[in-house]
mmCIF file as Biopython writes it, N, C-alpha, C and O atoms, coordinates in Angstrom:
data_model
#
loop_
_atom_site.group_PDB
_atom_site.id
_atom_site.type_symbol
_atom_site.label_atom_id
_atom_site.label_alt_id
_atom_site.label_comp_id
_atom_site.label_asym_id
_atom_site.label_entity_id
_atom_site.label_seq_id
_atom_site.pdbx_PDB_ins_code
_atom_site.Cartn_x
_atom_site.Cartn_y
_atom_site.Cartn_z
_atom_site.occupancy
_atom_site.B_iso_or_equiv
_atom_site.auth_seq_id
_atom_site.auth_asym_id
_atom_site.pdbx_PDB_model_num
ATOM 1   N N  . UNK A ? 1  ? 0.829   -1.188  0.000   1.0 0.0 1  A 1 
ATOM 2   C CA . UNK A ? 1  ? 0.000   0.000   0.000   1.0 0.0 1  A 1 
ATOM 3   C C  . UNK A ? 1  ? 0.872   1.249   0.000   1.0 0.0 1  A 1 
ATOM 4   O O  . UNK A ? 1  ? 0.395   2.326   -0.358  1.0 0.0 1  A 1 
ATOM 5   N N  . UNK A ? 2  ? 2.273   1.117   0.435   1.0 0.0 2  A 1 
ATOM 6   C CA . UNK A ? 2  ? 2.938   2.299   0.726   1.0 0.0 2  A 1 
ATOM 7   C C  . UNK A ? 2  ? 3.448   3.203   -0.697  1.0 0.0 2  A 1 
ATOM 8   O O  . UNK A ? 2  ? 3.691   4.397   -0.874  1.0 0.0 2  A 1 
ATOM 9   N N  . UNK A ? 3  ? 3.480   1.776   -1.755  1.0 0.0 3  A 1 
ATOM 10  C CA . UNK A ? 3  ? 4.085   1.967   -3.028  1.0 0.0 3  A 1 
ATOM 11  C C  . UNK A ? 3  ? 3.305   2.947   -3.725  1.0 0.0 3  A 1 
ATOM 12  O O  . UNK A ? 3  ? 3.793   3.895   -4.340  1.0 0.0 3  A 1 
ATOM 13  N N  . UNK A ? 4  ? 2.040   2.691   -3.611  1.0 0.0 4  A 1 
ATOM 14  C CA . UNK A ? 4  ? 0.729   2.712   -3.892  1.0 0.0 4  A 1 
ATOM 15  C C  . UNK A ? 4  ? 0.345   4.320   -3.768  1.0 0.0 4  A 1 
ATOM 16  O O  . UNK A ? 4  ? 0.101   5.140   -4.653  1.0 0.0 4  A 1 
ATOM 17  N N  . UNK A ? 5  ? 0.383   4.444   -2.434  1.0 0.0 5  A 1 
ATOM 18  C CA . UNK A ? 5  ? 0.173   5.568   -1.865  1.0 0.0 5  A 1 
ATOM 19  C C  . UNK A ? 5  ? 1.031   6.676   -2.721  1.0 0.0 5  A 1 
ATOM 20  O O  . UNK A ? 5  ? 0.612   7.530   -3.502  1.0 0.0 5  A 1 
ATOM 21  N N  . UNK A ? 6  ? 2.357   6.379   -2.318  1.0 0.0 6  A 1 
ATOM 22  C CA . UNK A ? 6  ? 3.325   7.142   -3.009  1.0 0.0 6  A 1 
ATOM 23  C C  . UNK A ? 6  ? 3.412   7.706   -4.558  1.0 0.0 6  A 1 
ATOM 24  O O  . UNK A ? 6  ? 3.991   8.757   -4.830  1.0 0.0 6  A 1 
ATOM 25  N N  . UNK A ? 7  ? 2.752   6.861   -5.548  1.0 0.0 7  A 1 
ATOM 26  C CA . UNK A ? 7  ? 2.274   6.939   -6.881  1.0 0.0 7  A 1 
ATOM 27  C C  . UNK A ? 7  ? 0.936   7.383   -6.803  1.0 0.0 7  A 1 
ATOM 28  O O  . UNK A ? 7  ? 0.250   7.212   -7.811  1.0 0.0 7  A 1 
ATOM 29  N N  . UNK A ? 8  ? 0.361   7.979   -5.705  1.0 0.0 8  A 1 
ATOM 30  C CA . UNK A ? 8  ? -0.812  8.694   -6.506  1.0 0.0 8  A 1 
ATOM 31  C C  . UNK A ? 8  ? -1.067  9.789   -5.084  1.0 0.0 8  A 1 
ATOM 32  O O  . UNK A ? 8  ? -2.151  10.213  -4.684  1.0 0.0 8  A 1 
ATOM 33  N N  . UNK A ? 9  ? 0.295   10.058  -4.514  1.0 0.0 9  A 1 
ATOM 34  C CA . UNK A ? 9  ? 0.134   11.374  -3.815  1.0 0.0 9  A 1 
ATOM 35  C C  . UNK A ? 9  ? -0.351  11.677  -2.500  1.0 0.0 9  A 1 
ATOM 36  O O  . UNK A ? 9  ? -0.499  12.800  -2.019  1.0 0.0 9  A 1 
ATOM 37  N N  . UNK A ? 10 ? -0.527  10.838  -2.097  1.0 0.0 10 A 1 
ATOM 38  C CA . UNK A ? 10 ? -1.060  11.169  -0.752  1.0 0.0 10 A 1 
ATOM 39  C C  . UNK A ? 10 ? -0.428  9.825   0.112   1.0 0.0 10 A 1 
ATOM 40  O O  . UNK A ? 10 ? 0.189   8.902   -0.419  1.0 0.0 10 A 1 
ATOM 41  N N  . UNK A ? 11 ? -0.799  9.969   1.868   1.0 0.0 11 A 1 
ATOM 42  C CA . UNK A ? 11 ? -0.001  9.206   2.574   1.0 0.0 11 A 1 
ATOM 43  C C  . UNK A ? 11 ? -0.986  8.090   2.624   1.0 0.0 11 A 1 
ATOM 44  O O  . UNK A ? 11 ? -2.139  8.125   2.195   1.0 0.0 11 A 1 
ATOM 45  N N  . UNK A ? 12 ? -0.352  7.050   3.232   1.0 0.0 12 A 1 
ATOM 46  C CA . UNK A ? 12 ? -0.694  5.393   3.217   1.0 0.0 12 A 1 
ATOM 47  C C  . UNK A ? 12 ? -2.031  5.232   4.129   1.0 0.0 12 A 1 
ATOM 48  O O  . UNK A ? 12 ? -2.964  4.451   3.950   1.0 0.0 12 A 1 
ATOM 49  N N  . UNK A ? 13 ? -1.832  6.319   5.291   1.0 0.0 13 A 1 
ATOM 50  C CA . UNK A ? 13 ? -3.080  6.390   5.684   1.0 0.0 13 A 1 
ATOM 51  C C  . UNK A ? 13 ? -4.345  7.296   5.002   1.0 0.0 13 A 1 
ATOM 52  O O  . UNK A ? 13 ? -5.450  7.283   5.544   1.0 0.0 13 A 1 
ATOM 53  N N  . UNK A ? 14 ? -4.241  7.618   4.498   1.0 0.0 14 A 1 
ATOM 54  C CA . UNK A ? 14 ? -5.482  8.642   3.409   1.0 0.0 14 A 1 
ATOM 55  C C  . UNK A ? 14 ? -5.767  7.526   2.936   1.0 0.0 14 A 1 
ATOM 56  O O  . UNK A ? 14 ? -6.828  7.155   3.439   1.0 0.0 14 A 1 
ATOM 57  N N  . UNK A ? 15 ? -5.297  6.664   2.098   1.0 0.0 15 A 1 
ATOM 58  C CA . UNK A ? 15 ? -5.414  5.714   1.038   1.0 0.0 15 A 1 
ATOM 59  C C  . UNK A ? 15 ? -5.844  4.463   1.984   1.0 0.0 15 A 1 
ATOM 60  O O  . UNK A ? 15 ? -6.809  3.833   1.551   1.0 0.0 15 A 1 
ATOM 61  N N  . UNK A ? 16 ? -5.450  4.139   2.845   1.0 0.0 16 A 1 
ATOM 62  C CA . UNK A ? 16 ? -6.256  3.417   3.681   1.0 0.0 16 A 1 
ATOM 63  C C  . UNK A ? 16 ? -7.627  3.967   4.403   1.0 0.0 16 A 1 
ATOM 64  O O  . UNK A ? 16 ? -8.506  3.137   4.637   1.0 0.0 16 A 1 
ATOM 65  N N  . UNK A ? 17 ? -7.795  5.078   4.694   1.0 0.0 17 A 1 
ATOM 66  C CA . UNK A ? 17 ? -9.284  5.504   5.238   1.0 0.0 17 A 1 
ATOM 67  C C  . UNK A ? 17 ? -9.756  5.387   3.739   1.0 0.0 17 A 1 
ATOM 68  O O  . UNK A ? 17 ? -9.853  4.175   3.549   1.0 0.0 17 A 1 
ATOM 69  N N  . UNK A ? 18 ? -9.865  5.597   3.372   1.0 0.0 18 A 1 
ATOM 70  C CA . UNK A ? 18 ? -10.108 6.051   1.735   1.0 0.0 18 A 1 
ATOM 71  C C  . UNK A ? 18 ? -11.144 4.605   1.326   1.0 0.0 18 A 1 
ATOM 72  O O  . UNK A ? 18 ? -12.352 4.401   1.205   1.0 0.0 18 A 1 
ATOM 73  N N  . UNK A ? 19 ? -9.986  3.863   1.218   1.0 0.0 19 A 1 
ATOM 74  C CA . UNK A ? 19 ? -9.995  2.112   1.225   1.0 0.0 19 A 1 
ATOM 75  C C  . UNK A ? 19 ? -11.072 1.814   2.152   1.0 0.0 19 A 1 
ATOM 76  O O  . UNK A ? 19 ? -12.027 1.190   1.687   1.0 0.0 19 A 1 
ATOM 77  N N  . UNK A ? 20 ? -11.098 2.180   3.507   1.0 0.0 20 A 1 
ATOM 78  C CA . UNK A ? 20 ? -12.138 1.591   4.379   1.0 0.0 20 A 1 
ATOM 79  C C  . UNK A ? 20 ? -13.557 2.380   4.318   1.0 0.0 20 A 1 
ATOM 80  O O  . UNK A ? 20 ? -14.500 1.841   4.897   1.0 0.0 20 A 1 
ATOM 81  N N  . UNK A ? 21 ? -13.681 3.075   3.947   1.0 0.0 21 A 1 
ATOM 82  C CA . UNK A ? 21 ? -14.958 3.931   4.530   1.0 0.0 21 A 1 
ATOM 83  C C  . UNK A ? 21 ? -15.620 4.321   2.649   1.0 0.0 21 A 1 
ATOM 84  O O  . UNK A ? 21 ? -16.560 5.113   2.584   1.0 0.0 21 A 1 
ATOM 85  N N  . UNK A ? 22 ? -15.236 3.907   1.711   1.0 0.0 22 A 1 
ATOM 86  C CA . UNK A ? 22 ? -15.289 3.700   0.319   1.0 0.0 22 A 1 
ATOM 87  C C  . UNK A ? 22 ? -16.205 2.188   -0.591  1.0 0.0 22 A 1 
ATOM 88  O O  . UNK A ? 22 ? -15.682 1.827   -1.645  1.0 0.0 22 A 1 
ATOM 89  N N  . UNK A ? 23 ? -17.152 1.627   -0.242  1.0 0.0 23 A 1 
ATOM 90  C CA . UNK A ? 23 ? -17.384 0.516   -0.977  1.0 0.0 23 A 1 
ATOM 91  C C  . UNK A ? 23 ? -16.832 0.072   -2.433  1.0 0.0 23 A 1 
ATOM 92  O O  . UNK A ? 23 ? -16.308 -0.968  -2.833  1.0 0.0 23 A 1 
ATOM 93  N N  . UNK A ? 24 ? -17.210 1.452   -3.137  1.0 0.0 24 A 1 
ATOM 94  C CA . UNK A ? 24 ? -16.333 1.063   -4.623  1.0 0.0 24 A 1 
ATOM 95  C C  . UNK A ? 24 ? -14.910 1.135   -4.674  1.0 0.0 24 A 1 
ATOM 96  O O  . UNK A ? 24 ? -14.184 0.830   -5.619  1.0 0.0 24 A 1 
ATOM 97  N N  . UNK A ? 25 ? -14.654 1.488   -3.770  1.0 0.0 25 A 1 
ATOM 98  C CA . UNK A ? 25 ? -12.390 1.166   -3.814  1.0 0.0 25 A 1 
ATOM 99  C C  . UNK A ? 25 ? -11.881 0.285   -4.290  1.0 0.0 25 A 1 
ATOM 100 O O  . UNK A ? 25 ? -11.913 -0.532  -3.370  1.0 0.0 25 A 1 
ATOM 101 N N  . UNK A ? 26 ? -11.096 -0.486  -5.624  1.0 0.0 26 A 1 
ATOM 102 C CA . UNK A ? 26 ? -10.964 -1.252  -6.007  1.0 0.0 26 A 1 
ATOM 103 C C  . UNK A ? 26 ? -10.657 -1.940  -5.189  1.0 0.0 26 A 1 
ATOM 104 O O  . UNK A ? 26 ? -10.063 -1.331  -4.298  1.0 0.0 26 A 1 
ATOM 105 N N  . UNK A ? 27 ? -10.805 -3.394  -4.948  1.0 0.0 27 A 1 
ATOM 106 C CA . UNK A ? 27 ? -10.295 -4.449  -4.041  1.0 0.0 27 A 1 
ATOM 107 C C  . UNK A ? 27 ? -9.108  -5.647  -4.699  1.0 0.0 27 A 1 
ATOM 108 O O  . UNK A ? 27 ? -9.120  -6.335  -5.719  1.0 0.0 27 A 1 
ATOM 109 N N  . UNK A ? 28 ? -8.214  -5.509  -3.668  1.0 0.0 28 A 1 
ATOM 110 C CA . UNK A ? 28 ? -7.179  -6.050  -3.738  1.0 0.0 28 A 1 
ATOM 111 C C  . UNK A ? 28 ? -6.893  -7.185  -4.018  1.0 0.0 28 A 1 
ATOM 112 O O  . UNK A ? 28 ? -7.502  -7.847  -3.177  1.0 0.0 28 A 1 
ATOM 113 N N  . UNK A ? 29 ? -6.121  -8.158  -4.940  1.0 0.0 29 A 1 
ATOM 114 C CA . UNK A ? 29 ? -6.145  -9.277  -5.084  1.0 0.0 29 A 1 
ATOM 115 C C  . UNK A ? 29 ? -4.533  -10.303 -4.321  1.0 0.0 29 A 1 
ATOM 116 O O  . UNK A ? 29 ? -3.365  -9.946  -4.166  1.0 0.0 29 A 1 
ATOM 117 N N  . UNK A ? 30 ? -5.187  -11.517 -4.041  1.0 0.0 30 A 1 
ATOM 118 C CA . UNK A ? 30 ? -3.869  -12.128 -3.182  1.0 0.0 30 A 1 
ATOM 119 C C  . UNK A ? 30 ? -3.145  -13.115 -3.921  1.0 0.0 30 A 1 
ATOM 120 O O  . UNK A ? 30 ? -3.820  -14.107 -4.196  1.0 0.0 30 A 1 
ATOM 121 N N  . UNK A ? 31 ? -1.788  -13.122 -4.378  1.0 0.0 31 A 1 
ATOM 122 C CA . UNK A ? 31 ? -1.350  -14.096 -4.979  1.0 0.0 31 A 1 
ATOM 123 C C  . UNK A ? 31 ? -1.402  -15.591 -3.729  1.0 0.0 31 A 1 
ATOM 124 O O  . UNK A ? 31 ? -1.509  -15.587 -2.502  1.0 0.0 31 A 1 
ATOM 125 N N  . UNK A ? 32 ? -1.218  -17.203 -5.133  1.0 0.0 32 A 1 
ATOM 126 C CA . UNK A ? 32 ? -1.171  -18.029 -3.789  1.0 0.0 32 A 1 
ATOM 127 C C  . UNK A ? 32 ? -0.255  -18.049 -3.194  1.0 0.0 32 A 1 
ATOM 128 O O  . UNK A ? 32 ? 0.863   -17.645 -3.514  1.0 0.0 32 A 1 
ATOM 129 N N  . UNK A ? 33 ? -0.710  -18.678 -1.929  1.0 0.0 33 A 1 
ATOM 130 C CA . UNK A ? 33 ? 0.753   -19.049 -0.756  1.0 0.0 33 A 1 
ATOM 131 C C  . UNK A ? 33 ? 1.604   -17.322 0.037   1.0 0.0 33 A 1 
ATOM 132 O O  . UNK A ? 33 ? 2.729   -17.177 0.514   1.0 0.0 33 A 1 
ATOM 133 N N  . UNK A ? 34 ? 0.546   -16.378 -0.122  1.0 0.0 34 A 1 
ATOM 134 C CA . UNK A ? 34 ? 1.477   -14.951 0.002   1.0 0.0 34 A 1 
ATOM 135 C C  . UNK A ? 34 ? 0.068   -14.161 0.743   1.0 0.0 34 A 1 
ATOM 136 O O  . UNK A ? 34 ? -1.113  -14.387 0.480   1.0 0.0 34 A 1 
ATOM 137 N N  . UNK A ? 35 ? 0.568   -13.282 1.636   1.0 0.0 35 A 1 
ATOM 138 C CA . UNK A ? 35 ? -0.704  -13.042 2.593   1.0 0.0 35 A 1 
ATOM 139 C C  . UNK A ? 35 ? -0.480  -11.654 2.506   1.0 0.0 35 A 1 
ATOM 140 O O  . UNK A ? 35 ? -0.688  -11.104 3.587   1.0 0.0 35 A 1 
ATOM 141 N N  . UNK A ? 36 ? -0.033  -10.682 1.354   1.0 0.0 36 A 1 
ATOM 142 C CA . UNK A ? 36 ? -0.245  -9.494  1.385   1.0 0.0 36 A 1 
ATOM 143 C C  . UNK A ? 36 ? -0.914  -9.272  0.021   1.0 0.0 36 A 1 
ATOM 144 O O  . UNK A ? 36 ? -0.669  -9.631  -1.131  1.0 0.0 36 A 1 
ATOM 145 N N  . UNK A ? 37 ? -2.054  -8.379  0.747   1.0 0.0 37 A 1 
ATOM 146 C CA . UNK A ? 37 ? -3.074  -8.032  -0.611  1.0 0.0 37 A 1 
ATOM 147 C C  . UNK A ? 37 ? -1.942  -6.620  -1.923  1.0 0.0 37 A 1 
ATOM 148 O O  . UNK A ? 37 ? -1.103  -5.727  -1.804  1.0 0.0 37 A 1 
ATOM 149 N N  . UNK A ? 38 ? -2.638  -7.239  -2.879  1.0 0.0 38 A 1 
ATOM 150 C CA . UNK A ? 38 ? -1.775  -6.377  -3.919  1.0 0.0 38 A 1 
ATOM 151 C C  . UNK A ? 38 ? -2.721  -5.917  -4.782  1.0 0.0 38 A 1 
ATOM 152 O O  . UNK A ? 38 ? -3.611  -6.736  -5.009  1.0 0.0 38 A 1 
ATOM 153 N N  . UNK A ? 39 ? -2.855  -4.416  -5.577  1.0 0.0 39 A 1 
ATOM 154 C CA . UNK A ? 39 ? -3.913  -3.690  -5.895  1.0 0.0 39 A 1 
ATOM 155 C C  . UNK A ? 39 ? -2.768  -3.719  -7.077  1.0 0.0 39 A 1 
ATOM 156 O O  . UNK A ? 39 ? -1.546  -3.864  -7.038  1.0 0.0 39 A 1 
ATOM 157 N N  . UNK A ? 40 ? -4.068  -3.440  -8.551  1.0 0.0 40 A 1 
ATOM 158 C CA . UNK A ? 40 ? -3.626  -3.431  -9.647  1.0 0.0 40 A 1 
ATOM 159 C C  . UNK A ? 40 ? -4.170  -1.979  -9.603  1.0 0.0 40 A 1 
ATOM 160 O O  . UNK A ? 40 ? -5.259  -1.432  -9.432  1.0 0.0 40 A 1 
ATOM 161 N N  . UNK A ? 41 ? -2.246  -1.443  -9.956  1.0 0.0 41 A 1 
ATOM 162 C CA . UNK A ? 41 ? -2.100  -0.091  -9.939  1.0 0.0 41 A 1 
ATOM 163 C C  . UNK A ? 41 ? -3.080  0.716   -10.789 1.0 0.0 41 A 1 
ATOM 164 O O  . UNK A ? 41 ? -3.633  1.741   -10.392 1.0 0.0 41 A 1 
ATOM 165 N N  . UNK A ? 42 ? -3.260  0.118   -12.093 1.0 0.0 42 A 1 
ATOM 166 C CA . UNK A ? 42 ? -3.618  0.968   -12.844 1.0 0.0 42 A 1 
ATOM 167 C C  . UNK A ? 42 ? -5.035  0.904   -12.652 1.0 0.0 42 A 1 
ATOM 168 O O  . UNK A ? 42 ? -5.699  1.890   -12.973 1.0 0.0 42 A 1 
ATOM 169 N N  . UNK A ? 43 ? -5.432  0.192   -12.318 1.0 0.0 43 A 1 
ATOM 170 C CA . UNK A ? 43 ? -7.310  0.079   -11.298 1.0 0.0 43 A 1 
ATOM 171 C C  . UNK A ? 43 ? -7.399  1.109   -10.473 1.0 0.0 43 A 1 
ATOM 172 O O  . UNK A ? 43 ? -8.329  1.915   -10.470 1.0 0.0 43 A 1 
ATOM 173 N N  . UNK A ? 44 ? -6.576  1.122   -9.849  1.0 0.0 44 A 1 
ATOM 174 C CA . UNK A ? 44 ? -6.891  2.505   -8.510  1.0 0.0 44 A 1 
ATOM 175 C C  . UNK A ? 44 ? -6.618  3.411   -9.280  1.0 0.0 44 A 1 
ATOM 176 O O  . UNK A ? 44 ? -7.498  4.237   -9.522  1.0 0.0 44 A 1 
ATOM 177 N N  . UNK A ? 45 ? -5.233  3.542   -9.937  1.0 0.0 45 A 1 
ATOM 178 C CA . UNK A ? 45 ? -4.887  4.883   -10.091 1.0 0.0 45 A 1 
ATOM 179 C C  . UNK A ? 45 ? -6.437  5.474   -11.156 1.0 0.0 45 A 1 
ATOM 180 O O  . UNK A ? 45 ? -6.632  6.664   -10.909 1.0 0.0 45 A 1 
ATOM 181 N N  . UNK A ? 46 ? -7.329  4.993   -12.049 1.0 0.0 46 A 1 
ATOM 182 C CA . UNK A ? 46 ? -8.121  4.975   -12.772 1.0 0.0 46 A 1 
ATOM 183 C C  . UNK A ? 46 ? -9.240  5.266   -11.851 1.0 0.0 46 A 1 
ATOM 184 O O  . UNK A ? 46 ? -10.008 6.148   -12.238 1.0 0.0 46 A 1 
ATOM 185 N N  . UNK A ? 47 ? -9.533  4.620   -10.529 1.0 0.0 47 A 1 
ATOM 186 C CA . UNK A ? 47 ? -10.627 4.799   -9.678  1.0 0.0 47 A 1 
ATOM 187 C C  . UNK A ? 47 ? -10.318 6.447   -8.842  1.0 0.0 47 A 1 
ATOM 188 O O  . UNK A ? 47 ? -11.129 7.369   -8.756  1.0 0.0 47 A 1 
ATOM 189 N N  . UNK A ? 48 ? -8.804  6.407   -8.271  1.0 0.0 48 A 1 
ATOM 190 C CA . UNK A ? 48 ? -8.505  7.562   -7.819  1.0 0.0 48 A 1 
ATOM 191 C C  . UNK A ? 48 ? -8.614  9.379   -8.542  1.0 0.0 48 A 1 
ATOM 192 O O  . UNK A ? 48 ? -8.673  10.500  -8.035  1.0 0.0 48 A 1 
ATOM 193 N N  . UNK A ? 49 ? -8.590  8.733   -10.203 1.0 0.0 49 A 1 
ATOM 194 C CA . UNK A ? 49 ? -8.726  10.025  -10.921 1.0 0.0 49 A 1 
ATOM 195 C C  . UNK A ? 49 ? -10.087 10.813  -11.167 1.0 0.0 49 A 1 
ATOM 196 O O  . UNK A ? 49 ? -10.239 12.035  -11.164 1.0 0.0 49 A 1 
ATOM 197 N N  . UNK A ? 50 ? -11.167 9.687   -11.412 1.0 0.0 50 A 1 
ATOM 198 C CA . UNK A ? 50 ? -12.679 9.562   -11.557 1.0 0.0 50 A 1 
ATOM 199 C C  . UNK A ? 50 ? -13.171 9.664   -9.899  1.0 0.0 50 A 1 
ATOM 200 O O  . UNK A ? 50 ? -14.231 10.286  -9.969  1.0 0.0 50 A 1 
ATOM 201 N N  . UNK A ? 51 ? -12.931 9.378   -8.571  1.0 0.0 51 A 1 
ATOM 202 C CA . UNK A ? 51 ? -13.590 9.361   -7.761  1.0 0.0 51 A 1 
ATOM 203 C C  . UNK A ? 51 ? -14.583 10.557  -7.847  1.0 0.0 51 A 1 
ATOM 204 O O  . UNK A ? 51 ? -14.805 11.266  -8.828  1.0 0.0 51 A 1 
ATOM 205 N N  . UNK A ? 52 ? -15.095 10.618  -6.687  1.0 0.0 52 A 1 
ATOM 206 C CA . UNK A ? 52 ? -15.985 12.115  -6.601  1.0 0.0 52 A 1 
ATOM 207 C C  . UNK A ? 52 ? -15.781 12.792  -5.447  1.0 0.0 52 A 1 
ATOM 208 O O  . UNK A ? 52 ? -15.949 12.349  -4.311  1.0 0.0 52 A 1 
ATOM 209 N N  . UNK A ? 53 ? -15.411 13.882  -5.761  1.0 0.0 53 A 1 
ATOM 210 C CA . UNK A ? 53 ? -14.706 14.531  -4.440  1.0 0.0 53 A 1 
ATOM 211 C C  . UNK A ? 53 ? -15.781 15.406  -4.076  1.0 0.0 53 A 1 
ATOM 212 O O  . UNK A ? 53 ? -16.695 15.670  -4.857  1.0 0.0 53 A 1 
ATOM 213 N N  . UNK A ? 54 ? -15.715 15.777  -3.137  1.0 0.0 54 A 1 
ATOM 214 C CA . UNK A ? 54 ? -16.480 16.730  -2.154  1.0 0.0 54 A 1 
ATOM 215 C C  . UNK A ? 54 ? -16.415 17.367  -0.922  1.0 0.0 54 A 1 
ATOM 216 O O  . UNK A ? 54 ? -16.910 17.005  0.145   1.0 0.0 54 A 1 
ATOM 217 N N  . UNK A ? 55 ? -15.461 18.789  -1.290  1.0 0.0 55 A 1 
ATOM 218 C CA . UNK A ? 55 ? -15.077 19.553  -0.592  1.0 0.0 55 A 1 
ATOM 219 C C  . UNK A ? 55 ? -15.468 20.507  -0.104  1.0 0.0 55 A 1 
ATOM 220 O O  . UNK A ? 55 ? -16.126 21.393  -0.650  1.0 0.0 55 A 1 
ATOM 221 N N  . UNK A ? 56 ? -14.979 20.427  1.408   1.0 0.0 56 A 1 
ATOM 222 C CA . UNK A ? 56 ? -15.985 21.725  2.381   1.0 0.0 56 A 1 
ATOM 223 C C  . UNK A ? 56 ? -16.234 22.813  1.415   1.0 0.0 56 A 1 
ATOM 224 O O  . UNK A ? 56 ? -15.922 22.771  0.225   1.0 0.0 56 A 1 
ATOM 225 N N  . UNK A ? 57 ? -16.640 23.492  1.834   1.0 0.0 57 A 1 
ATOM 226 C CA . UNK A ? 57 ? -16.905 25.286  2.102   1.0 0.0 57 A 1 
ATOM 227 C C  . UNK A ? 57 ? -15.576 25.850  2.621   1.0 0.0 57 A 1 
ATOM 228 O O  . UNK A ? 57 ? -14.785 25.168  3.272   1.0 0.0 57 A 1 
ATOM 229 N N  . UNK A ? 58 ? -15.349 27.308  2.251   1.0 0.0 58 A 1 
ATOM 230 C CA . UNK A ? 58 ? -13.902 28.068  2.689   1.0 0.0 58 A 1 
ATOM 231 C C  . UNK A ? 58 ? -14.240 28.986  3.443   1.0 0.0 58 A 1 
ATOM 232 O O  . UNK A ? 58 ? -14.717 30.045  3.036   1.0 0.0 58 A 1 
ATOM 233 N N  . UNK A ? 59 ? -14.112 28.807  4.203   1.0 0.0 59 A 1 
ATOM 234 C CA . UNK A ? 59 ? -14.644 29.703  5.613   1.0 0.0 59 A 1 
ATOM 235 C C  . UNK A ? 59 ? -14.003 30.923  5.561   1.0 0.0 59 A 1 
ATOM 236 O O  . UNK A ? 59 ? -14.532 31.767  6.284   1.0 0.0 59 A 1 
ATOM 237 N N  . UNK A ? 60 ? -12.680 31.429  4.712   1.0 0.0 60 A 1 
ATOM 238 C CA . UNK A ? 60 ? -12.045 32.581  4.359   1.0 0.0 60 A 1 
ATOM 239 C C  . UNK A ? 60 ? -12.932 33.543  3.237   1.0 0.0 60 A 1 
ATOM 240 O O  . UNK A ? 60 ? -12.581 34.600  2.712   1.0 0.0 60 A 1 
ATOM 241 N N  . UNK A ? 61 ? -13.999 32.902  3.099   1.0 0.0 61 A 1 
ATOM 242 C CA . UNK A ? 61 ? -14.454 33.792  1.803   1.0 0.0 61 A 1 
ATOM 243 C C  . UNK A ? 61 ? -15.672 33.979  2.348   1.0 0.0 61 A 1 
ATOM 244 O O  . UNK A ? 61 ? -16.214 34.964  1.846   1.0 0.0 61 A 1 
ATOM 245 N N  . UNK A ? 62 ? -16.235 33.518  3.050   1.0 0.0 62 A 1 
ATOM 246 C CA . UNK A ? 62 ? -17.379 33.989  3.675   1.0 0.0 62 A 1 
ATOM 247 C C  . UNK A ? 62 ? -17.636 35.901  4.383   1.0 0.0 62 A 1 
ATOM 248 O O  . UNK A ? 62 ? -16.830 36.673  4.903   1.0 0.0 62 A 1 
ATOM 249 N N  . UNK A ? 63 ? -18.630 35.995  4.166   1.0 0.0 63 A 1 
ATOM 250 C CA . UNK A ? 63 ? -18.418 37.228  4.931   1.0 0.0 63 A 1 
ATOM 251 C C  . UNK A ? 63 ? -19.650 37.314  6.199   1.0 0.0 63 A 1 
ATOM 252 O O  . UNK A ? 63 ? -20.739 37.868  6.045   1.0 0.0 63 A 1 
ATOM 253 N N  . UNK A ? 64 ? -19.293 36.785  7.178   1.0 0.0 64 A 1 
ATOM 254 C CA . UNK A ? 64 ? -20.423 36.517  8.300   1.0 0.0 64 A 1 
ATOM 255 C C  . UNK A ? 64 ? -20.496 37.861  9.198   1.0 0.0 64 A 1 
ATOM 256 O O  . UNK A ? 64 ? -20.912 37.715  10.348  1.0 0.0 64 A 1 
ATOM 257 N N  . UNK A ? 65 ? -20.159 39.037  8.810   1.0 0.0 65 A 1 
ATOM 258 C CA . UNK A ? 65 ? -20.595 40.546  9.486   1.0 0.0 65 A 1 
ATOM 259 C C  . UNK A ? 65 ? -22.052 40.826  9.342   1.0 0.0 65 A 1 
ATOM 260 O O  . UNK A ? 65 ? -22.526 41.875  9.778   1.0 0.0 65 A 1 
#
């Protein structure tokens, strides 16, 4: 995941909350006999570009006088 992370910009934990709290997050596949999940890069990086973002409000531009 760290590799992962690192190729699309953000830290291992973003990409893990991301991963958990996300249903459509691509899911990871396990080679046999090997107990670490491995994500086909170009799946995420493809899911990560298309996601749907949705960002606060800027509380600097407001004018609450």
């Amino acid at each position: 995941m760290s590799t992962l992370a690192t190729e699309l910009g953000v830290s291992r934990q973003a990409l893990h909350t991301w991963r958990r709290t996300h249903d459509d997050f691509p899911q990871p596949q396990r080679q046999p006999g090997s107990t670490r999940d491995q994500w086909d890069v170009e799946e995420v990086r493809r899911y990560w570009q298309n996601r749907d973002l949705r960002p606060g409000s800027r509380t600097d531009l407001r004018d609450d006088e």
